[in-house]
C-alpha positions in Angstrom: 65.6 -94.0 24.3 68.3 -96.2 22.6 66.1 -96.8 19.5 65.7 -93.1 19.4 69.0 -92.6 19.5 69.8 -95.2 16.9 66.9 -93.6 14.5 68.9 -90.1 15.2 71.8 -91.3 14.3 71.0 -93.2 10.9 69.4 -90.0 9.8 72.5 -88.2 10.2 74.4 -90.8 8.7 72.4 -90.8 5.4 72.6 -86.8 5.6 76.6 -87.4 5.9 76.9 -90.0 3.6 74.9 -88.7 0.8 77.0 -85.5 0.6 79.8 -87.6 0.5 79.0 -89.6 -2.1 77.8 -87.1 -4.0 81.0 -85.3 -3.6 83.2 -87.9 -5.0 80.9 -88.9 -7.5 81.4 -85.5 -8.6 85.1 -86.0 -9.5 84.4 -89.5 -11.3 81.9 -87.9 -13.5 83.9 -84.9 -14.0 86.5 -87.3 -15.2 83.9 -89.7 -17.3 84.5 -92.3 -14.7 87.5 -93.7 -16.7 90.9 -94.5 -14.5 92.7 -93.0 -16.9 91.5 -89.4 -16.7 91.4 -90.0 -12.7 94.9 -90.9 -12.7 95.8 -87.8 -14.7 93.8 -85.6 -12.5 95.0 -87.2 -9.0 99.3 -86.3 -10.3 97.7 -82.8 -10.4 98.0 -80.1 -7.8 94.4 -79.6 -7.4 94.6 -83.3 -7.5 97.0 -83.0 -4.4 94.4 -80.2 -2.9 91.4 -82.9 -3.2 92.7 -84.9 -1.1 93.6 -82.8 1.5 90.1 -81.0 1.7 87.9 -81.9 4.8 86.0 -84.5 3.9 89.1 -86.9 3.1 92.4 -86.0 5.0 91.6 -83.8 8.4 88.2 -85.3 9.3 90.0 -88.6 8.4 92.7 -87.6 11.2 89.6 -87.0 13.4 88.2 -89.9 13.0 91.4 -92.5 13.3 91.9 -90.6 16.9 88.0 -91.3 17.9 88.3 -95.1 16.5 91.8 -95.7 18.1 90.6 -94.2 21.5 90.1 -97.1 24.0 86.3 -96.5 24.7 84.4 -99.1 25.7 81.1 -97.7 26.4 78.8 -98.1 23.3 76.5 -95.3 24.6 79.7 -92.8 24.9 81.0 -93.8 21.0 77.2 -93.3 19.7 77.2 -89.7 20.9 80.4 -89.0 19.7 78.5 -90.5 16.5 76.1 -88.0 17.0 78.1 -85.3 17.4 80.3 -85.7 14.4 77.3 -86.4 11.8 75.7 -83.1 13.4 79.0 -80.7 12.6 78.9 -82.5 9.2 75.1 -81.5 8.8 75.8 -77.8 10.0 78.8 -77.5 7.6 77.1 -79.0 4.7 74.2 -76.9 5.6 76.6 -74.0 5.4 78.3 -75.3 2.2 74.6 -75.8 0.4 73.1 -72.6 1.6 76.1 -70.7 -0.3 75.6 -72.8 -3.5 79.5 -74.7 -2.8 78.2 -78.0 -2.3 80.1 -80.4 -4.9 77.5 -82.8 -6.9 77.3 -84.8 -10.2 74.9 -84.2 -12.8 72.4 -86.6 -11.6 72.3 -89.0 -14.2 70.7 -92.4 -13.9 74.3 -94.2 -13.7 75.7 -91.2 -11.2 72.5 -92.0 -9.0 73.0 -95.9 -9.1 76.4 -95.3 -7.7 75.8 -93.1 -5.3 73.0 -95.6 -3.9 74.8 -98.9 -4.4 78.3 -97.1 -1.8 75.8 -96.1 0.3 74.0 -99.5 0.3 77.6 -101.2 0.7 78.5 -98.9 3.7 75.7 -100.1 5.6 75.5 -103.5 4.7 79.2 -103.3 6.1 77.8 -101.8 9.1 75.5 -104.2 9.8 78.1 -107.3 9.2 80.3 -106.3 11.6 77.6 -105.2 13.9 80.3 -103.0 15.8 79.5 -99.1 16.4 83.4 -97.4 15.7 83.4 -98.7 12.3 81.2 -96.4 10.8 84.3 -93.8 11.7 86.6 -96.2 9.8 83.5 -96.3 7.0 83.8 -92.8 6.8 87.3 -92.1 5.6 86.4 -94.9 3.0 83.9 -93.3 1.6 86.0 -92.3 -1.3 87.7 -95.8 -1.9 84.3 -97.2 -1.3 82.5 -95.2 -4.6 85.7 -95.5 -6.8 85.1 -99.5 -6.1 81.8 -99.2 -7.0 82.3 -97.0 -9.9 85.2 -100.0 -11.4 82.8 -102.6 -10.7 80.5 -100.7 -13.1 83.1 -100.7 -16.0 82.3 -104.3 -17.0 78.5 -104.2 -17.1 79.0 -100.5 -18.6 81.3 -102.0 -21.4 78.8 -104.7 -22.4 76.1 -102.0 -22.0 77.9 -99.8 -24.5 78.5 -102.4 -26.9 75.3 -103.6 -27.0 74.4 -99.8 -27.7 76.8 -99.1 -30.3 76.0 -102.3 -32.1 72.2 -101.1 -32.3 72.9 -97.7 -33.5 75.2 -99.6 -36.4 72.0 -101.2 -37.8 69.8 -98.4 -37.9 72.4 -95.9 -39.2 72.9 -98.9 -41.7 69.8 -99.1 -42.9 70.0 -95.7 -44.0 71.6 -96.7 -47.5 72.4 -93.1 -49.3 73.1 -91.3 -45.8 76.5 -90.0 -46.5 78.5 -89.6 -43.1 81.3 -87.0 -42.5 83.8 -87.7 -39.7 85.5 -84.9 -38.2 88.7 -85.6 -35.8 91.7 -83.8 -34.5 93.2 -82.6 -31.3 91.3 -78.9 -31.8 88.8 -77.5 -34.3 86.5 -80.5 -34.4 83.5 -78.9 -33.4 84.3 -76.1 -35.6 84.8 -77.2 -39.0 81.6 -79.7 -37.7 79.3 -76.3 -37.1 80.9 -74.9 -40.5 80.3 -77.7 -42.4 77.0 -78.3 -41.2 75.8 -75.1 -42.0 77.3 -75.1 -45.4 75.9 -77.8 -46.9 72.2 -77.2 -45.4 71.8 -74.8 -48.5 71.6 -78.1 -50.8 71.2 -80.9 -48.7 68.9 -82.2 -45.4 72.3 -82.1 -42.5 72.4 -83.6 -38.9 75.1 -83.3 -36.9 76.1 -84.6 -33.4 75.7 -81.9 -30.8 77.6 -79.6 -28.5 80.8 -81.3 -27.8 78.8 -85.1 -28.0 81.8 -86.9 -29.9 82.9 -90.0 -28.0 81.4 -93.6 -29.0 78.3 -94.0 -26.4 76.9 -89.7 -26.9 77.3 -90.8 -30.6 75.4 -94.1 -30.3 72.3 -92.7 -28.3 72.8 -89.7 -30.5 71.8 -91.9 -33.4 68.8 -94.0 -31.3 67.1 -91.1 -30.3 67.0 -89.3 -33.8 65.2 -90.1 -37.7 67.9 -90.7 -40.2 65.2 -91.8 -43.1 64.8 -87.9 -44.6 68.6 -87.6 -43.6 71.2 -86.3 -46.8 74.4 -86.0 -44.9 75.2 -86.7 -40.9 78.1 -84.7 -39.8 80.0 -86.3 -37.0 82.1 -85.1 -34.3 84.6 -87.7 -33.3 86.9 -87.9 -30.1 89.4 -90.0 -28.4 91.8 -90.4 -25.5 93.0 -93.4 -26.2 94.1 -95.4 -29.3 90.6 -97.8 -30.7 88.2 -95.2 -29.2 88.0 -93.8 -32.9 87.9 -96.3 -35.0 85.0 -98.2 -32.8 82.7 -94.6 -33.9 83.7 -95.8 -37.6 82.7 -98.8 -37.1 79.2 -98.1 -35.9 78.6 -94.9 -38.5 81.0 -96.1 -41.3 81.8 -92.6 -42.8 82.9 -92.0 -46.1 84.3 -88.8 -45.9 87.1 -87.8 -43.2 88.6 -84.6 -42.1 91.5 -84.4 -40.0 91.9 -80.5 -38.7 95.3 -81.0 -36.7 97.6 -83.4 -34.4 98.9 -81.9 -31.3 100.1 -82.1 -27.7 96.3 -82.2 -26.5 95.7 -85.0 -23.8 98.7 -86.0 -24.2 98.7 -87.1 -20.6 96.4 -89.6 -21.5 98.1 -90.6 -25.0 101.2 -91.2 -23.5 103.2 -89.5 -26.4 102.4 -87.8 -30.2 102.5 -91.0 -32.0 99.9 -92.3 -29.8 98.0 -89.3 -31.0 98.6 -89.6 -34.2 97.5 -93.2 -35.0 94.2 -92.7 -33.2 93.7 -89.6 -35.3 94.7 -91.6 -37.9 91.8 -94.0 -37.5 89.2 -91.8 -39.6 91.4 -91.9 -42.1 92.2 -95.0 -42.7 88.4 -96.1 -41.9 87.5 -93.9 -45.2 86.5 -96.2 -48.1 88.5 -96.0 -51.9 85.5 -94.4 -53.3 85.3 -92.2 -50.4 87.5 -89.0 -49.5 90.5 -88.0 -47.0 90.4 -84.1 -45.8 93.6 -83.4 -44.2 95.5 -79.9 -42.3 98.9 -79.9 -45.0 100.3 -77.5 -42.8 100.7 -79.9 -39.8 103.9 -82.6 -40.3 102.3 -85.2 -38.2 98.9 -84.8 -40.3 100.2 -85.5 -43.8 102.8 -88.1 -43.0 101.0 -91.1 -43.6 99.3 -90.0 -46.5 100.2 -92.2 -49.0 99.2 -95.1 -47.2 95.5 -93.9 -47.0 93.2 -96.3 -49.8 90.8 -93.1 -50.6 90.9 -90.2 -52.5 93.0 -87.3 -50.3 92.3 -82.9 -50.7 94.7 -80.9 -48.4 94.2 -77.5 -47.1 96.8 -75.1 -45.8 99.1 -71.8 -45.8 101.8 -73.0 -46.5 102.5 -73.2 -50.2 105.6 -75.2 -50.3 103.4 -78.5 -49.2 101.4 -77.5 -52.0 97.4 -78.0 -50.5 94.7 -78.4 -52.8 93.3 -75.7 -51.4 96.0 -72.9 -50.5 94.8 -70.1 -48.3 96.2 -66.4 -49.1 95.3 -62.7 -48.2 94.0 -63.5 -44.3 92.4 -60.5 -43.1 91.1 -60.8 -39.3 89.9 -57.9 -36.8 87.2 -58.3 -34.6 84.6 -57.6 -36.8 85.1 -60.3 -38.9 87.1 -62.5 -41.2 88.7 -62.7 -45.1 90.7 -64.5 -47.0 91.2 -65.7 -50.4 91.0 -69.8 -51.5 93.5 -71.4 -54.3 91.6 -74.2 -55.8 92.3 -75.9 -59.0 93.7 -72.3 -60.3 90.6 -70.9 -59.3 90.4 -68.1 -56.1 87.7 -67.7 -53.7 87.0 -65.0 -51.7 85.1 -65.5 -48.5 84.1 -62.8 -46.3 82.4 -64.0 -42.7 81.4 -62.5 -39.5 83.5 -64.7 -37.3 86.2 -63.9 -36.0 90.3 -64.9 -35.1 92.7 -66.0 -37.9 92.7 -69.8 -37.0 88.9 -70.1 -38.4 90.9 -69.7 -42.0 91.8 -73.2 -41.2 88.2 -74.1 -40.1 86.5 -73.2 -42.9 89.2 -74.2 -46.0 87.9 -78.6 -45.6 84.7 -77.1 -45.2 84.8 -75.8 -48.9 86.6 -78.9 -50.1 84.1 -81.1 -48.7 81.0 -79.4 -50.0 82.2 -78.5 -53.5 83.6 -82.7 -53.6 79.6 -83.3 -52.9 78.8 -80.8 -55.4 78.0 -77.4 -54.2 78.7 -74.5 -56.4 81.8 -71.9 -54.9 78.8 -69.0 -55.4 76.7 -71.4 -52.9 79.6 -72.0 -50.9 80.5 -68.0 -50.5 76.7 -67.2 -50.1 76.7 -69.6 -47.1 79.9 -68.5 -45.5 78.6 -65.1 -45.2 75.9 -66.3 -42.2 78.2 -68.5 -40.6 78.8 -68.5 -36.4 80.9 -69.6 -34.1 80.0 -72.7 -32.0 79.0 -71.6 -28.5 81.9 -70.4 -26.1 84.0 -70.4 -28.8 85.4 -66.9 -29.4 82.0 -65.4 -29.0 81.8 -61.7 -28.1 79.2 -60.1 -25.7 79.0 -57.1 -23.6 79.0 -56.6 -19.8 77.8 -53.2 -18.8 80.7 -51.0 -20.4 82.5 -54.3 -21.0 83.6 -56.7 -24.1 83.7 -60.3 -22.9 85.3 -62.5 -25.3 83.8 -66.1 -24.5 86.4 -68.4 -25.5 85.7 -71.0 -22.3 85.2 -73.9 -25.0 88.7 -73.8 -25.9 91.3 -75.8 -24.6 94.4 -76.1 -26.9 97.2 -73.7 -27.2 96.8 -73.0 -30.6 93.1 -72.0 -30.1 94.4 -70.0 -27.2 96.8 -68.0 -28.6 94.0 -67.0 -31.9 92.4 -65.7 -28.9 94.8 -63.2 -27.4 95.4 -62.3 -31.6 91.4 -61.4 -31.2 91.9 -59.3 -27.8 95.3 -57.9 -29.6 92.8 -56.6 -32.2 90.7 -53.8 -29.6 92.0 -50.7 -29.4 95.4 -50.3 -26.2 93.8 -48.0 -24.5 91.5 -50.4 -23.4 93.1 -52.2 -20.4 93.0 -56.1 -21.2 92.1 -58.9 -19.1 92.7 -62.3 -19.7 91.0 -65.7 -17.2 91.8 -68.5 -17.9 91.6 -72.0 -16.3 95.1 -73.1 -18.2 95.0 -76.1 -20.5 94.4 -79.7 -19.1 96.3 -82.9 -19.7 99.6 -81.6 -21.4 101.6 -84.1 -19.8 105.1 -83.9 -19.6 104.7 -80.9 -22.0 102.5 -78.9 -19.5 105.0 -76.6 -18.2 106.8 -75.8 -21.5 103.4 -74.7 -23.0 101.9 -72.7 -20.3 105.3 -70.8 -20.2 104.7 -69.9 -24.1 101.3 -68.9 -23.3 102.5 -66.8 -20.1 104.7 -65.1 -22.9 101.7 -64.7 -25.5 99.6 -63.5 -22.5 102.1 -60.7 -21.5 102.1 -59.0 -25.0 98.4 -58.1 -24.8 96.5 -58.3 -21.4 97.5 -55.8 -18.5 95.9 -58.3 -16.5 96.1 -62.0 -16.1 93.8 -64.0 -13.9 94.5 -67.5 -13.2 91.8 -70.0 -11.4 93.6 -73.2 -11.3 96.5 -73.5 -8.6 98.6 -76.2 -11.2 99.3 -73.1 -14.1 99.5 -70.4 -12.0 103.5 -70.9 -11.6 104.4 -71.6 -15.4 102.1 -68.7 -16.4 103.5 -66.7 -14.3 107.1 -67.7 -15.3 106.1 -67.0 -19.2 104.5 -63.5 -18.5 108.0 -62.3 -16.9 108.0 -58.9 -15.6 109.2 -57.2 -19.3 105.6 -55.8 -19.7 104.4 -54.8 -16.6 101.2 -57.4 -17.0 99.8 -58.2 -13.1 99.4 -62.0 -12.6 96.5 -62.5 -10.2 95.5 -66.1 -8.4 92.3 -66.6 -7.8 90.6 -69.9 -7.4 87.5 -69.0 -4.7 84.1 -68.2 -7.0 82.9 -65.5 -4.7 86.3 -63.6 -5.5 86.1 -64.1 -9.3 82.6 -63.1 -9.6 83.5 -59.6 -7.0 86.5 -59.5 -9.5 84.8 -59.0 -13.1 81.7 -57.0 -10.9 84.9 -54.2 -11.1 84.8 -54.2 -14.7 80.7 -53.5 -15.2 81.2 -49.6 -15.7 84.7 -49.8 -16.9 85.5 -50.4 -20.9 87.8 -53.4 -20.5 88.0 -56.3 -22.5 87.8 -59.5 -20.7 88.9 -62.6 -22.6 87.5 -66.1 -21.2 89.9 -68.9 -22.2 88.8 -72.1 -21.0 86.0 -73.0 -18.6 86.7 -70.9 -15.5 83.7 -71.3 -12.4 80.2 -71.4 -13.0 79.3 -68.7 -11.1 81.0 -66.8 -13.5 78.7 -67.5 -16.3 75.7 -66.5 -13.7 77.0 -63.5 -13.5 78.3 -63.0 -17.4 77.7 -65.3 -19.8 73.6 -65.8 -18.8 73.2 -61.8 -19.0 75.3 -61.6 -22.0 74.3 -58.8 -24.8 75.2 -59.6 -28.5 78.1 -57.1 -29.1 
């Protein structure tokens, strides 16, 4: 009877505990299991929420009143064991059956972890050989993983150096592989598609994928792929933190740099701009003198160090007055697709595109620099720019029954945002106008300020605004005002967002998606999507 009872209740346990685990793994993958990003994410309000929830605060309270209750009879605490672990099984039960349940991507590192806290639980279980402390174990859970996942950061460290080091010697080997960094706080992956796609009229091209731009995607980037056939490889390159750059140059040594902008982006992580600015900075000052500096003349904190930079430098810009190699006039945007004319060297180019949003002037202007410096006529350059698309989620445009999505859920910058609302701003009024977004992430001390403009921006164009994450919701609704009669809705459970857009199916609206809003979402939209 006891051992069956014991079996009973280590089953439940590992059903408990695994969900648990899980769970909070979740959050540490979320934020690439760096402290940093965590820190940032717990002096949020959904931060705040987190710990709140269930699984950490009230069945925490439930748990100090059972261990703290003077019971002496093991029998009597191993079926109030039993009954706890069974109400977590039923609620998780409920939780999986309607697709809620929190979990990682389950990589090989996010599994060790899970399976190393649950390993530590029980071994501390069967130290102290005492039945209430697996209700003291439980509200440790969380402090249990984020221990494991620390004690991981020095075997991961050594693991990533050894990996970056061996993708340095076979990118090396490849001696006339010309590599192209692209950095910036917005329009990196961009000008990286752009490029690409360019210069695969005259030469063989590789570039990193999706959003893969910190040093480790980079590095097994590189291992997994044949650079011998390889012309130019086109590299997308991250930071959030000063050194994370300039490690990538190190391993892929480029010779040709583009810096698209410096803004208040992470800048919770940063700390302030001129933290920004010198890792940005790193590119550039990792280009050789025979090599070539591509850099946004339009943004102060992009061209104020440019004298000190050893290589050749080409700017790009609207702004005449800081007098850009390549001066960009005559921008012509609706939602159709995009012109403008190119000054360079007293000769004008005129490209016409299918993308669309103004701010992709800006995109594509290093883009011609770069591949007429490598020696691709302006008629191949113009030929090419007539094919070119948007990177995925990034202002793409779809329809929705009788609807217009506007898949901008890539984004996350203000400037990229507000090219957005300029594309909804370009369908016809009469159309009523809906704008989702999740807000923008990591703004710091400047969070506040910028959702406020946005909330402004918003109010000129959308009749409705939907906002899914509780931390925004008060600054956007602050910026929107009341001036233009625009409804701010709040709406953070998925089931409600996806009964929410169901409205719009047989309605001509135009829904703009600015930054990544609930999965279930994209179920419903983005995976049934129609080319518009």
């Amino acid at each position: 009877m006891i051992s069956n009872i014991n079996v009973l209740i280590g089953v439940l346990w590992f059903a408990s505990a695994i969900v648990d685990y899980s769970d909070f793994c979740y959050v540490w993958q979320w934020k690439d299991y760096r402290l940093d990003r965590m820190r940032d994410f717990m002096s949020t309000q959904r931060g705040k929420d987190f710990w709140r929830k269930y699984s950490l605060l009230w069945r925490s309270l439930i748990v100090i009143v059972v261990f703290f209750w003077p019971i002496n009879n093991i029998l009597t605490i191993k079926y109030f064991l039993i009954a706890l672990f069974s109400f977590e099984l039923i609620k998780n039960g409920y939780f999986f059956f309607k697709h809620k349940l929190p979990h990682p991507v389950f990589t090989k590192k996010a599994m060790l972890l899970i399976a190393v806290s649950l390993f530590v639980e029980a071994g501390l279980f069967a130290i102290m050989k005492d039945w209430s402390v697996p209700f003291l174990l439980m509200i440790l859970r969380f402090f249990i993983l984020s221990f494991v996942s620390i004690l991981f950061l020095l075997p991961t460290r050594l693991a990533k150096k050894y990996i970056i080091k061996k993708a340095g010697k076979k990118i090396a080997k490849n001696k006339d592989l010309i590599v192209i960094g692209v950095t910036g706080s917005y329009g990196k992956t961009s000008v990286k598609t752009f490029l690409s796609h360019i210069l695969s009229k005259k030469f063989k091209v590789i570039k990193t994928p999706k959003n893969i731009n910190t040093e480790t995607g980079i590095a097994f980037f590189i291992l997994k792929n044949n650079f011998s056939d390889v012309d130019i490889f086109v590299v997308e390159m991250g930071a959030y933190r000063i050194g994370e750059i300039k490690m990538i140059c190190d391993m892929v040594k480029p010779k040709i740099g583009i810096l698209t902008a410096i803004s208040d982006q992470h800048l919770a992580l940063f700390g302030d701009i001129k933290q920004t600015q010198s890792a940005k900075y790193e590119l550039l000052h990792s280009i050789p003198k025979d090599g070539l500096s591509v850099v946004n003349a339009d943004n102060p904190l992009c061209r104020e160090y440019l004298d000190d930079l050893d290589s050749e430098v080409l700017t790009f810009g609207l702004d005449e007055e800081q007098k850009p190699t390549c001066l960009i006039k005559d921008v012509q945007s609706t939602k159709d697709g995009l012109s403008c004319s190119n000054l360079i060297k007293g000769e004008t180019i005129n490209i016409k595109t299918a993308l669309v949003g103004a701010h992709n002037v800006m995109n594509l202007a290093p883009c011609i620099l770069v591949a007429n410096y490598l020696g691709m006529s302006m008629q191949e350059i113009i030929e090419q720019s007539k094919t070119l698309e948007a990177p995925d989620k990034t202002l793409k445009i779809y329809k929705y029954g009788k609807s217009t999505i506007i898949d901008d859920s890539y984004n996350a910058n203000y400037h990229g945002f507000c090219s957005a609302l300029d594309v909804l701003s370009t369908f016809p009024s009469e159309l009523e106008r809906v704008v989702i977004t999740n807000g923008i992430p990591e703004l710091g001390s400047k969070s506040r300020e910028i959702h406020e403009k946005i909330g402004g921006e918003i109010a000129y164009v959308a009749d409705i605004l939907v906002v899914v994450n509780k931390d925004f919701i008060k600054p956007l609704e602050k910026g929107v005002g009341e001036k233009y009669n625009t409804k701010v809705l709040f709406i953070d459970n998925a089931n409600e967002l996806v009964s929410f857009v169901k409205k719009f199916k047989d309605k001509e609206t135009v829904i703009l998606i600015e930054s990544r809003v609930m999965p279930s979402v994209y179920e419903e939209i983005i995976s049934n999507k129609n080319e518009s």
